[in-house]
C-alpha positions in Angstrom: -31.0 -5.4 -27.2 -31.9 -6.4 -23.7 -31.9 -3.3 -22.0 -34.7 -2.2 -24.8 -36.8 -5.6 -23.4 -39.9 -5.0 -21.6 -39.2 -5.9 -17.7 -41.4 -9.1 -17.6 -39.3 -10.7 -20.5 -36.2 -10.6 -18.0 -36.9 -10.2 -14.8 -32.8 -11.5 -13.7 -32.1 -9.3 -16.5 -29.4 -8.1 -14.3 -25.2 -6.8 -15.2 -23.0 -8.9 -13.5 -19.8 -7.2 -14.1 -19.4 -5.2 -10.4 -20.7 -2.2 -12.6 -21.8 0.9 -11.0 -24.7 -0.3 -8.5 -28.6 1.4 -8.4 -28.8 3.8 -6.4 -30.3 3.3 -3.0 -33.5 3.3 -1.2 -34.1 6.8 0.7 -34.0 5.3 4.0 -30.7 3.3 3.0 -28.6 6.4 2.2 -29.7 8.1 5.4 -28.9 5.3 7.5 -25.9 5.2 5.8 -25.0 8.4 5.4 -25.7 8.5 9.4 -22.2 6.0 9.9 -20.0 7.4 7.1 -20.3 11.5 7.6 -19.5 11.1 11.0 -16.4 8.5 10.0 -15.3 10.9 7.2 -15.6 14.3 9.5 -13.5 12.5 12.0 -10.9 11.4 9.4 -10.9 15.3 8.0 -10.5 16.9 11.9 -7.3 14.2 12.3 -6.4 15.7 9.4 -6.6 19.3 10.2 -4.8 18.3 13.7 -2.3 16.4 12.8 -0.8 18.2 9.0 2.3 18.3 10.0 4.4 21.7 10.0 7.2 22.4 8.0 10.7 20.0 8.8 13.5 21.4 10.2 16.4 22.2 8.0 19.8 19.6 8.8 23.0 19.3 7.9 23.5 16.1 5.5 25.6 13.1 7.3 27.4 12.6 4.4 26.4 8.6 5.0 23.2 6.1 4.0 20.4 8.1 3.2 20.8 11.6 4.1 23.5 11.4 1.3 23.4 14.1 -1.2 23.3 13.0 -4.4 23.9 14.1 -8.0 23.7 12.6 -11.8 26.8 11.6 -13.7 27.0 9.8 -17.3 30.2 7.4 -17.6 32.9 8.8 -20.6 35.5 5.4 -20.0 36.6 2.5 -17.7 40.0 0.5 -17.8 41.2 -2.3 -15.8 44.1 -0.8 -13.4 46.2 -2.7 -10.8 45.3 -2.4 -6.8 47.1 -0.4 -4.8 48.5 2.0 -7.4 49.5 5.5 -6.2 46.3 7.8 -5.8 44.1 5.4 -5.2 41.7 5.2 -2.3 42.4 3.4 1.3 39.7 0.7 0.3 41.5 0.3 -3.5 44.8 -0.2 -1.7 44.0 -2.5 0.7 43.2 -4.8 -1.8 45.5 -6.8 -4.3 44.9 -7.8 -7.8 43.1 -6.1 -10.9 40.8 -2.9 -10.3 38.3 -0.7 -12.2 38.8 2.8 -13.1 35.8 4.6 -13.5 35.9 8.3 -15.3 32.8 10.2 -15.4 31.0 13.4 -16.1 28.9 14.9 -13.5 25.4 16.2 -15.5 24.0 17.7 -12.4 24.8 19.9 -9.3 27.1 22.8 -8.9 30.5 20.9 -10.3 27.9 19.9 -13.5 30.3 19.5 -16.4 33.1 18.7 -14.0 34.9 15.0 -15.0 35.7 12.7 -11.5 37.7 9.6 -11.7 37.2 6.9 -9.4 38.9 3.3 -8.5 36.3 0.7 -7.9 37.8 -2.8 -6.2 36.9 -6.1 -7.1 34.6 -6.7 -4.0 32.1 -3.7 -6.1 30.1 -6.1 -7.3 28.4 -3.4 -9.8 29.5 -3.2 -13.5 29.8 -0.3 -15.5 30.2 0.7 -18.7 31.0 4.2 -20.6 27.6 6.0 -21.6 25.9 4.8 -18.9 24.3 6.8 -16.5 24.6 7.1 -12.8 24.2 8.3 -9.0 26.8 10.0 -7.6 27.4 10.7 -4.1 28.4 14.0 -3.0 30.5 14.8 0.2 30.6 18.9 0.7 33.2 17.9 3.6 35.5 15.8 1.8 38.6 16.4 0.6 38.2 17.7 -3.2 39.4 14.3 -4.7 36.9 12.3 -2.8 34.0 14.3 -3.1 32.0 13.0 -6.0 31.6 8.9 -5.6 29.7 6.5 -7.6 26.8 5.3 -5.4 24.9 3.4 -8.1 23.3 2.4 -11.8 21.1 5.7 -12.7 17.5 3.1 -13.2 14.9 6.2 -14.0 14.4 5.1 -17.5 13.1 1.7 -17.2 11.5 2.3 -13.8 9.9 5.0 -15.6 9.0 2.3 -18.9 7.8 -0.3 -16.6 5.5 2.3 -14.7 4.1 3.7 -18.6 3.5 -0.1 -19.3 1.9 -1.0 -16.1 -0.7 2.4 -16.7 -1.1 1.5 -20.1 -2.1 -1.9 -18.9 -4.7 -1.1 -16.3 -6.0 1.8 -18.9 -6.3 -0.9 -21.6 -8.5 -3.5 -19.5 -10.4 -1.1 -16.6 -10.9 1.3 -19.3 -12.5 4.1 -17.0 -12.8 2.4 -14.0 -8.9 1.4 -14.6 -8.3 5.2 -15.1 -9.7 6.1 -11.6 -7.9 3.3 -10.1 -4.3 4.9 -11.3 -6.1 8.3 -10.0 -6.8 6.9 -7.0 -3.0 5.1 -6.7 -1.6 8.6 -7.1 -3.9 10.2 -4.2 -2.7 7.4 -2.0 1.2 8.4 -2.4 0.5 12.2 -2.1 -1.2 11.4 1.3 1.5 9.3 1.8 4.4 11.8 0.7 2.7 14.8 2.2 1.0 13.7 4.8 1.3 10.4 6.6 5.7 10.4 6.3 6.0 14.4 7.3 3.8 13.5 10.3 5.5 10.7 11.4 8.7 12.7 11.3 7.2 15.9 13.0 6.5 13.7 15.9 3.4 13.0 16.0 1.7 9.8 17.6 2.4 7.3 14.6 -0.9 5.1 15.2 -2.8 8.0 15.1 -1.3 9.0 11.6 -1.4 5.5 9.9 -5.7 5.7 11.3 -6.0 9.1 10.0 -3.9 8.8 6.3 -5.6 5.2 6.2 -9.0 6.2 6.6 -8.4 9.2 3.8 -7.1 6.9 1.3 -9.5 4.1 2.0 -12.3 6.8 1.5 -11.0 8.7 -1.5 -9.8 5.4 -3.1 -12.8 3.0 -2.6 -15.7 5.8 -3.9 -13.4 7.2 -6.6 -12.9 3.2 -8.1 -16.3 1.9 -7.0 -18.4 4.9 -7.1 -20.9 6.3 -4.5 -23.6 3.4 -3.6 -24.7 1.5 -1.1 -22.2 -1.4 -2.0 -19.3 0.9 -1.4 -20.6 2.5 1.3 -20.7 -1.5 2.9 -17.6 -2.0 1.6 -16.0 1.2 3.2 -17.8 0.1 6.7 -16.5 -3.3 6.4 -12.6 -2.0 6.0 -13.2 0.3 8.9 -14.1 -2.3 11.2 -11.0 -4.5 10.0 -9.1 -1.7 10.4 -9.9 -0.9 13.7 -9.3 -4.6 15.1 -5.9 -4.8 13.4 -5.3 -1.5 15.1 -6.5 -3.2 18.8 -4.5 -6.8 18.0 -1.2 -4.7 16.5 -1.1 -2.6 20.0 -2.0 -5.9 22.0 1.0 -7.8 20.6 3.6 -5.6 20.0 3.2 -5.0 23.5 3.1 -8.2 25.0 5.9 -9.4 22.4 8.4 -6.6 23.9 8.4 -5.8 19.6 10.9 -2.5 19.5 10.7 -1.8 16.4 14.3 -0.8 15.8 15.2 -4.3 13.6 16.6 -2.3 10.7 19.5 -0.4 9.7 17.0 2.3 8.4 14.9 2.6 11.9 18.0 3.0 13.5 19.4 6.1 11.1 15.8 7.7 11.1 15.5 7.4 15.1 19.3 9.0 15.3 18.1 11.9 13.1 14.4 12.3 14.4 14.7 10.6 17.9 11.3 11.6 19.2 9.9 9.4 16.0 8.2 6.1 18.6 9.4 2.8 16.8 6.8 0.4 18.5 4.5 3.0 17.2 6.5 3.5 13.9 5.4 -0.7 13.1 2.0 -0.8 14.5 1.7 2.1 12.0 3.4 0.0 9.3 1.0 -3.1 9.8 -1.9 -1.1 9.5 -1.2 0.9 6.1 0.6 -2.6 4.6 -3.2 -4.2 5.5 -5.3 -1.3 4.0 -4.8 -2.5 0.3 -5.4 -6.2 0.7 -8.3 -5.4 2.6 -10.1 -3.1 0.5 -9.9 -5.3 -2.2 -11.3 -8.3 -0.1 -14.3 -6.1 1.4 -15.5 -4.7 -2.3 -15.2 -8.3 -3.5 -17.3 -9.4 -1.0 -20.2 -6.8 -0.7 -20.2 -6.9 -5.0 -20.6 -10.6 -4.2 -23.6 -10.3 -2.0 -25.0 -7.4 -4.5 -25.1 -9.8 -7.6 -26.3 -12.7 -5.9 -29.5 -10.4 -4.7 -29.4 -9.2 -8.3 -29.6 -12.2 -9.3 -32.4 -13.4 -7.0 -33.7 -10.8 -5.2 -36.6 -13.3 -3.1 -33.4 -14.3 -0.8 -33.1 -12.9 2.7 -30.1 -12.1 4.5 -29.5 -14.8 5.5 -29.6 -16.8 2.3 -27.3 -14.2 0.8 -24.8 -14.7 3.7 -24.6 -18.3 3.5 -24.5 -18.0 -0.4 -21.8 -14.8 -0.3 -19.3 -16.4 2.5 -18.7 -19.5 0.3 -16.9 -17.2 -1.8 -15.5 -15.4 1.0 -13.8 -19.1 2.2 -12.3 -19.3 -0.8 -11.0 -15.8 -1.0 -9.5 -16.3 2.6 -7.7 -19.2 1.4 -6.1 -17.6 -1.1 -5.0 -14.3 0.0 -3.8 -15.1 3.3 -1.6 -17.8 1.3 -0.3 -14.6 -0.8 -0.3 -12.6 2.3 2.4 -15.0 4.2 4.4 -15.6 0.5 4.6 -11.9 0.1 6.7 -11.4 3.7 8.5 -14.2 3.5 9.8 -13.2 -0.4 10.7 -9.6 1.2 12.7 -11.1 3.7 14.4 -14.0 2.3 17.9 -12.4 2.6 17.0 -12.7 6.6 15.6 -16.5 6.3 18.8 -17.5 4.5 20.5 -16.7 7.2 18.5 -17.4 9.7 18.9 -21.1 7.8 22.7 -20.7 8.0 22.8 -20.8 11.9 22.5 -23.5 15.0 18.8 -22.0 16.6 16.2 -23.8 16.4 13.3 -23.3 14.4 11.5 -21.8 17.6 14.0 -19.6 18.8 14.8 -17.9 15.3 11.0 -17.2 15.2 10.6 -15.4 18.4 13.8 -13.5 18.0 12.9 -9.8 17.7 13.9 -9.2 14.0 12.0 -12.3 12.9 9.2 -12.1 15.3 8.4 -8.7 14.1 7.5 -10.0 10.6 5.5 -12.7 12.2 3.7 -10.4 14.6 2.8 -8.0 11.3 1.7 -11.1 9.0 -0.7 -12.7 11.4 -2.1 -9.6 12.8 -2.9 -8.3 9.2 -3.9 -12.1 8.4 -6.2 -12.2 11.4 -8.1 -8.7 10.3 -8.4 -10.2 6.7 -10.4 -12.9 7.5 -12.7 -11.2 10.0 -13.2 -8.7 7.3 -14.9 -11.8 5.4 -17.3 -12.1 7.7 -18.6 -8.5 8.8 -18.4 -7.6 5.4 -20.9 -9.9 4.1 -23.1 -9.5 7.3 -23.5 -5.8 6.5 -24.0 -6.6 2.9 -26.7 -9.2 3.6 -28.0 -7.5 5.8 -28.2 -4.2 3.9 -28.8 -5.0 0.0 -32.1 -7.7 1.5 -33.7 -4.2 2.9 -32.6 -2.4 0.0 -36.0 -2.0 -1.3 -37.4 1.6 -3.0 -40.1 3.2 -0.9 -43.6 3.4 -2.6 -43.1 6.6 -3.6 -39.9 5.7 -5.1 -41.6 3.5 -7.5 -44.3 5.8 -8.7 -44.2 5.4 -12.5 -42.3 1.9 -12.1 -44.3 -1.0 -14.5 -46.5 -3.2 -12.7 -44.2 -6.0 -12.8 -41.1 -4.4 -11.6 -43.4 -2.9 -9.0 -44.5 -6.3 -7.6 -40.6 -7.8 -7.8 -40.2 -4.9 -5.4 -43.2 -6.1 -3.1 -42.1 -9.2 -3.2 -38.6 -8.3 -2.0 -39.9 -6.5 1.1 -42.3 -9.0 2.2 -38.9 -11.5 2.4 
């Protein structure tokens, strides 16, 4: 096999599957270490600062989110006329043929207890007896109108889908797929326990999304990647990115006047937590939305530079750099493209509208709820192609001076020794 070849026969003789890289020079992993423990204590003392303490106990609303809700399984349906006797102000005001919905509520204190509901035509939703469902629950309501059906119960094939997409990135990344899922989970607990509760406790949003975002970028890129100079890179690359989003998202959300109350669901979570700041609330929001697309664009491109010096290590940084950023072109191309498809598919409810009405093209675009997606997508475009290019640089820079010190290489063949020679002299 080729790994049991004596150096000279292969001197390329080098993986090219972004495995686990060799480890670094000496003076490499001090100089490295000398930007990234400083990065990562900074991230751990935002941390301890900003862990947010326990939420306050409210009362629910009764309405949109803050809804209490329980589980229910559906025992029959019929088709009854509107406006029947006992039916609800919203069934009566309408004429024609209605649902009646009976079911059995599987969860809460009323568990066991059978509710019957009238649904009008305008419910678009369908249901059908053995199904199960989400049911609202009103504590204040009169005892009739407590229990409500607020939707299809979709655990189960959320739950499948999620099984099949894990099986799926076990199958393929084999271990490296296994830390990825790892990884994926970290990222939502920081999220859930973290970064959200935070946010919520008042706290200055920006400074949460910089904090939760470096902590996931660091847990996430050197669980996947492992620790090596290539990651490291790849991790300094982000950072940077990062940084500038942070700078341009503060920059234009200013200048644009950008509230950040567009939504329905700003507007209820300001009403229950109104010192949460909104401008703050999406800057924070552009810069977790840019962390994924980034790392992925900074690894590619420092694994890029690594296996083209693999492959020949006699090029110099700058060689690898003008080799490396031809791939990075490309990589622009495409995921900025995917980038701008990806908002305008979330908010194509908002274009058809927007399609619907007399403004010009301009004018709907610098409207607040529309210039607010802009704003995000070409600030986050913006830090993904400069990522491209510092990315690379550092990789160029760093894998052309990644050369073992003599004492390093002590025991090393002859010929390997001299490959390493000839890599410092260039």
């Amino acid at each position: 096999m080729a790994e049991h070849s004596p150096p000279h026969q292969h001197p390329h003789g080098h993986s090219h599957d972004h495995g686990p890289a060799s480890p670094a020079s000496a003076r490499l992993r001090v100089l490295l270490a000398a930007v990234l423990v400083p990065f990562a204590l900074a991230v751990l003392s935002g941390l301890w600062l900003l862990w947010p303490a326990p939420l306050p106990a409210h009362a629910p609303t009764g309405t949109g989110f803050d809804q209490i809700t329980v589980t229910g399984t559906v025992t029959a349906t019929r088709s009854v006329p509107c406006g029947g006797s006992g039916q609800s102000s919203a069934a009566s005001a309408n004429s024609g043929t209605c649902t009646a919905i009976t079911f059995r509520l599987t969860s809460g204190k009323d568990a066991g207890r059978s509710v019957t509901q009238t649904l009008t035509p305008d419910q678009t939703a369908v249901y059908s007896a053995g199904e199960k469902i989400v049911v609202d629950y009103s504590p204040t309501a009169p005892a009739a109108l407590q229990y409500t059906v607020e939707d299809a119960d979709r655990s189960l094939p959320v739950a499948l889908l999620a099984g099949v997409f894990a099986l799926a990135v076990v199958l393929v990344g084999r271990l490296r797929g296994l830390a990825a899922l790892v990884a994926l989970g970290i990222s939502f607990l920081v999220l859930s326990f973290f970064v959200l509760p935070a946010i919520l406790g008042g706290e200055p949003p920006l400074a949460v999304a910089v904090v939760g975002g470096g902590l996931i970028m660091l847990l996430a890129l050197y669980l996947c990647h492992g620790f090596s100079a290539r990651t490291s890179v790849a991790v300094l690359g982000t950072m940077a990115s990062l940084a500038l989003i942070g700078a341009l998202g503060q920059a234009f959300i200013g200048l644009a006047r950008l509230t950040g109350n567009t939504s329905d669901e700003t507007a209820f979570v300001h009403s229950l937590f109104p010192g949460i700041q909104l401008p703050g609330l999406l800057l924070a929001g552009v810069i977790i939305g840019s962390l994924g697309v980034l790392n992925d664009v900074t690894v590619t491109q420092a694994s890029s530079v690594w296996e083209l010096h693999a492959a020949n290590p006699a090029l110099g940084a700058r060689a690898l750099y003008r080799a490396a950023i031809r791939i990075g072109r490309d990589h622009i191309a495409s995921t900025v493209n995917t980038l701008v498809m990806a908002y305008a598919g979330a908010a194509l409810p908002l274009m058809l509208l927007f399609s619907l009405s007399h403004r010009g093209a301009w004018q709907v675009a610098t409207s607040e709820i529309v210039a607010e997606e802009v704003v995000r997508t070409l600030v986050g475009s913006i830090g993904l192609i400069a990522s491209v290019p510092l990315t690379t640089a550092l990789a160029a820079f760093v894998a052309s001076r990644d050369v073992r010190d003599e004492t390093e290489l002590a025991g090393v063949p002859a010929p390997a020794r001299g490959r390493a020679s000839h890599r410092r002299r260039h």
